[in-house]
Structures are given as structure tokens and as C-alpha cells.
N, C-alpha and C positions, 0 to 999 in steps of 0.2 A: 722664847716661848711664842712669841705674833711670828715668829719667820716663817713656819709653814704657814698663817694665816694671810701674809702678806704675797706671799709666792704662790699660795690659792688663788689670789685678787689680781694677781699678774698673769696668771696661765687663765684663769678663765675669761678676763675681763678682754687680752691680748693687746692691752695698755699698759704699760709699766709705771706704776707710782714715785711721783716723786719725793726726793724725802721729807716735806711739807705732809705731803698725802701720810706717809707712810706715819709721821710721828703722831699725827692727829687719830690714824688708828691704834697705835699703841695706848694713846689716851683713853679713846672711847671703850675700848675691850678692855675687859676685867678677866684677871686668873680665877680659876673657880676649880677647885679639887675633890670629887666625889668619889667616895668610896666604892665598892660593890654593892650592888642591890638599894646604895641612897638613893631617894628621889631629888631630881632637877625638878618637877611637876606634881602634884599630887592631884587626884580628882577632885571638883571642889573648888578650887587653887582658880583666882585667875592668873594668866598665866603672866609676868612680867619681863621676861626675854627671852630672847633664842640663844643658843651657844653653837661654835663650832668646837669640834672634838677634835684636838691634839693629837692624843692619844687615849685608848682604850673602846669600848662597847657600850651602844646604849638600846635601848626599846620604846616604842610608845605603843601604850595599849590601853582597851578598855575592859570593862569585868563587868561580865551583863548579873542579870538578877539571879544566876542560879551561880555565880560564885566561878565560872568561868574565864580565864583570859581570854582577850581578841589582838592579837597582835598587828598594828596597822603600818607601822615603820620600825625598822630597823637601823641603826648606824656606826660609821665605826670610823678612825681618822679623818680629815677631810670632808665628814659629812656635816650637816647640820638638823639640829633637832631644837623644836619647840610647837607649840600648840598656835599657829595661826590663827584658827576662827577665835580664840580665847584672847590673845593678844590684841587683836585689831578692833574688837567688840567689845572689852573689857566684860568679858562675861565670863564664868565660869568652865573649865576645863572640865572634859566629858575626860578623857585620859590621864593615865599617869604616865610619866615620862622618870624612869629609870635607868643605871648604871647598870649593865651587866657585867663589867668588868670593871676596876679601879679606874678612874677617867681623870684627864687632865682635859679643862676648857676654857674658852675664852667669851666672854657673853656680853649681849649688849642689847639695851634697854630699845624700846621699840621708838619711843623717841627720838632715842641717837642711830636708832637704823637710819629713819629719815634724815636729818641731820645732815648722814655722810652720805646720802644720794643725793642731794641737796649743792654737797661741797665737793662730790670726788666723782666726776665723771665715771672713773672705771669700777667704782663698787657699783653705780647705776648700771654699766653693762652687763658688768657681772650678774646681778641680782637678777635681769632681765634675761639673761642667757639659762641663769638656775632658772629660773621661773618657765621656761619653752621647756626646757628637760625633766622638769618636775611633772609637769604637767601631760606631756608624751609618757612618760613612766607609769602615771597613774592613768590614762587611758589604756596602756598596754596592760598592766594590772586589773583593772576591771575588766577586759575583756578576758584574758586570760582565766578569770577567776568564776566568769559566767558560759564559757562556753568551750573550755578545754576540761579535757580528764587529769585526776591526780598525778599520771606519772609523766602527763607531756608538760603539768603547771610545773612539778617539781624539777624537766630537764629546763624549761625555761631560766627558773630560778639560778642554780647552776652554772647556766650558762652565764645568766647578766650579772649574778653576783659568786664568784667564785669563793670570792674571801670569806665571806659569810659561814662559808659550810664548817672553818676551824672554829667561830669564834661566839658560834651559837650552839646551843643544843640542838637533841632534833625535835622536842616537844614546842620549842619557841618559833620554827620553820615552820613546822606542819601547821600552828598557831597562824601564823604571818599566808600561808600557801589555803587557810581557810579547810584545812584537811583535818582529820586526828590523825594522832601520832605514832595507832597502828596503822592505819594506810599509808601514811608515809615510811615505818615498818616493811611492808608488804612493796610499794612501788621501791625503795630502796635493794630491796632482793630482787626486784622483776618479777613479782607474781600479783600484780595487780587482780583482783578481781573485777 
């Protein structure tokens, strides 16, 4: 179960763990199995860890006053999901953080995040290499989202996330692409208005 988590920590970090490293992360990460549509998060909730996804689909989103979803991340193998500002602030989660598919994860308490930056050189790198592409992503995302049309956001999308288009609906896209679901509809056929 940690071995693609481990082999994550090796391809990104481009230090290879030794097995010291490696056992002290089979420690600190816990198996965690949710079903479809369980909450990891609930609004409310603060938030207690991050997980990496093994296998399956998740969402984070928020539901404004009129009963709406807003989808603000997406993920699915290899990714990671958890409520940051909720985490680090001990405050209260504005999102729910849900399975869209059966999920297998591995999760770990925000205290032993640091911990292992602390003792393991290459999850530091790591973390710091996610953190530059997290960050690049979500500028290209707000930009994308303020100043291109529905069908060049949607070839975007697409493009940077292929996998996605099996493994979500298109109500939870168009959610996430800040569009409804008939424009997305409409740019899908190429008859944008």
C-alpha cells in the first residue's frame, strides 16, 4: 500500500529514500478506506490531515447559500487532498472534501507532516517541489478562469488534465471550469454562444 507513496517521494523529491526513511513513513501514514460519496472533510470539520490517494476519486468543494456546489480541486491517484488553511489554522473547514469513487488512502496528521520534513530530507524536497507546482497551477487557474472563454477554459482543462474527463462527470467539470453544465454542454459540441 505506501509503495506508490514511496515511489511518489522518490520521483518527485529525485532522492531516493533509504530504508530508515522509507519504514518511518510506513509508520507515520495510515490506511484509510472511503467509500463513494463518504466524506474525508465535512464543512464545519476542522480539518485533521491530508491524505494521498492510492487509488480512486475525490472532490473538494464548497456550497454557497443557495444550495449550490463550487468545485475547487479535483483528484485522483497520486494526488493529494486536504483543507490547508483549516489544517494549519486550526479553524474550521469552509469545504467538504469527498470520495467520488471508492478510494483507498494514506493520511497523515499535520503534525507528523512536519515531523517527516524535519527527519527526511527528500519528503522536504518533495513538499517544496509540490508546493512551486501547486502554486504555478493555481495562478494558471485563476487566470484562466478570469480572463478566457468557456471553450478555450474547457480545452485548457483537457489538455492539463486528461484523465479527469473519465473519471468525473461533466456537472462536477463545468462546477470545477466555474461554467454550468449547459455551457459546458454547448462548448463540448462546439456551439458556444
Amino acid at each position: 500500500m505506501h509503495d506508490s507513496l514511496i515511489s511518489y517521494i522518490n520521483r518527485y523529491s529525485g532522492v531516493p529514500l533509504d530504508a530508515q526513511e522509507e519504514d518511518l513513513i510506513r509508520r507515520m501514514f495510515f490506511f484509510k478506506r472511503l467509500k463513494k460519496r463518504q466524506y474525508f472533510l465535512q464543512q464545519g470539520e476542522v480539518c485533521g490531515h491530508f491524505c494521498f490517494i492510492v487509488s480512486g476519486a475525490m472532490r473538494q468543494y464548497s456550497i454557497d447559500e443557495k444550495g449550490a456546489e463550487h468545485v475547487i480541486q479535483l483528484g485522483i491517484e497520486n494526488w493529494w487532498m486536504g483543507d490547508r488553511e483549516s489544517i494549519v489554522t486550526l479553524t474550521p473547514s469552509k469545504y467538504n472534501i469527498d470520495a467520488w469513487e471508492n478510494c483507498q488512502l494514506l493520511t497523515i496528521s499535520h503534525a507528523d507532516t512536519i515531523s517527516l520534513l524535519d527527519q527526511i530530507p527528500s519528503v522536504r524536497k518533495m513538499l517544496q517541489i509540490m508546493e512551486e507546482k501547486n502554486s504555478i497551477a493555481n495562478q494558471k487557474r485563476l487566470n484562466s478562469t478570469i480572463s478566457l472563454a468557456a471553450d478555450s477554459r474547457y480545452a485548457e482543462f483537457v489538455k492539463e488534465y486528461p484523465n479527469f474527463m473519465q473519471r468525473f462527470p461533466q456537472h462536477i467539470i463545468a462546477s470545477y471550469l466555474g461554467i454550468t453544465k449547459e455551457t459546458l454542454s454547448r462548448v463540448r459540441r462546439g456551439t458556444v454562444l
